[in-house]
N, C-alpha and C positions, 0 to 999 in steps of 0.2 A: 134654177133661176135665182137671181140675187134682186129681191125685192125691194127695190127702196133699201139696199145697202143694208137690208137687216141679216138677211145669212153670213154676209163678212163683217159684219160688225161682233155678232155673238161669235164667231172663228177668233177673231182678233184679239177680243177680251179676254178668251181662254188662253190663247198661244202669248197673249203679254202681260198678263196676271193683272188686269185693269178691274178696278171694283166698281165702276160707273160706267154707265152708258146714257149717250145725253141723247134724246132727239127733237130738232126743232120743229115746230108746228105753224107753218101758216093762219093764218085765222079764215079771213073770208074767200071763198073759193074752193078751202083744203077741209078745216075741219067744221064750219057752217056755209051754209049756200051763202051767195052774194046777196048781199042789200043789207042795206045800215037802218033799214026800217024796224025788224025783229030780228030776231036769234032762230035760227033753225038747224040745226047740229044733221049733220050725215048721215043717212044710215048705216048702224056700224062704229059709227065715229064714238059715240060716249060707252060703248061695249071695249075697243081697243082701249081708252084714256082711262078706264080702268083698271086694264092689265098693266100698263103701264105702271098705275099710280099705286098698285097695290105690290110692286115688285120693287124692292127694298134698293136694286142694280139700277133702276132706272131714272133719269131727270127728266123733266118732260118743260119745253124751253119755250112758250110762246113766243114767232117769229112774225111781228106784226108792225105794219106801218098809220095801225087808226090811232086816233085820236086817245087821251085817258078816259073821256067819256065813256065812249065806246068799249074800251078794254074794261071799265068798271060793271058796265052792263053785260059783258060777256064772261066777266069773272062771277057772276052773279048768277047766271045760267050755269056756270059751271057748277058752282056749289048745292044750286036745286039739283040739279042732278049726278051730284056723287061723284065728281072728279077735279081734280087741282091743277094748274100750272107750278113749277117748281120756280120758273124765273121769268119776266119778262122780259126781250130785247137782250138780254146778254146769259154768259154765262160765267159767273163770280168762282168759280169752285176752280177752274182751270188756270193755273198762275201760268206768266212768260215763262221760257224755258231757253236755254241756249238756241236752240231751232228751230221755236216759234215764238213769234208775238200777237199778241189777242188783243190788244188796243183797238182795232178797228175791225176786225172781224173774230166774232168768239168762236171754242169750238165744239164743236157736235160731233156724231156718229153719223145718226139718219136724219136729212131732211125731206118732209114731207110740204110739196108747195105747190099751188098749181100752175104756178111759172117754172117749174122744174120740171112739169109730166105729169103731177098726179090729178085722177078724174078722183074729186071725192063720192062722185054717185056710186062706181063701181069699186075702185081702188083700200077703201075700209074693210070689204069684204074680204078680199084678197090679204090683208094684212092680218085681218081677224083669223079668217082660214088657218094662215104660217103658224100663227103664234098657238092656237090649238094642238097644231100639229106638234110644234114644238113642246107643247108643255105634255102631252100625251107621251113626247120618245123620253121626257125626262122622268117621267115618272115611271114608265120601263125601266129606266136605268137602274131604281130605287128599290122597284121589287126582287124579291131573293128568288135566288135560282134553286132550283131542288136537282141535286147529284143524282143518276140512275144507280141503281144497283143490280140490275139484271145481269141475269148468270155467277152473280157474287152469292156463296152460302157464309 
């Protein structure tokens, strides 16, 4: 299964020697429940926004149509609890390029939104899930293998 475009997106980077991975994040809906009243972040959600934010590959692009209010108050919750947006609304780091332009649409790897599909109630889980798993097969990767020597004197 290709989750939210994250199993092809980590494929991609490796097979195109990409040193960034960008993904954008909806705000209300995706990464807190709806209502402009308080903050209440997903279960899950501030555990992912960590992996994200502690992984050197990673941008993490708030994809949001509220208000600066709003985003000042949710950038606020963000920092009580231990994680960052890298950009809002755009992404500065990806210049035009002969076969794209990012004038009007920047660009990203994963988008996580809940006009795209994603349930943030269950969906964080699920992502939290991959990315364990993932970081468990890399740390396999890491450990030394021990050569047999049976039947060798």
């Amino acid at each position: 299964m290709n989750a939210f475009n994250i199993h092809k997106s980590f494929r991609m980077k490796a097979e195109r020697g990409w040193d960034m991975l960008y993904v954008a994040i909806d705000l209300h809906g995706t990464l807190v429940k709806p209502g402009h009243e308080h903050i209440e972040f997903y279960p899950h959600a501030i555990d992912v926004m960590k992996w994200f934010n502690n992984r050197s590959d990673f941008k993490v692009i708030l994809w949001t149509s509220s208000h600066d209010t709003e985003i000042k108050s949710f950038l606020g919750a963000c920092a009580l609890n231990g994680i960052h947006v890298d950009f809002i609304n755009e992404n500065p780091v990806e210049a035009d390029s002969a076969i794209a332009c990012f004038d009007k649409k920047f660009y990203f790897n994963i988008l996580l939104d809940d006009k795209a599909g994603f349930v943030g109630e269950t969906d964080w889980l699920l992502i939290k899930t991959l990315l364990l798993e993932r970081d468990a097969f890399e740390a396999s990767l890491k450990q030394p293998t021990s050569c047999s020597t049976h039947g060798q004197s």
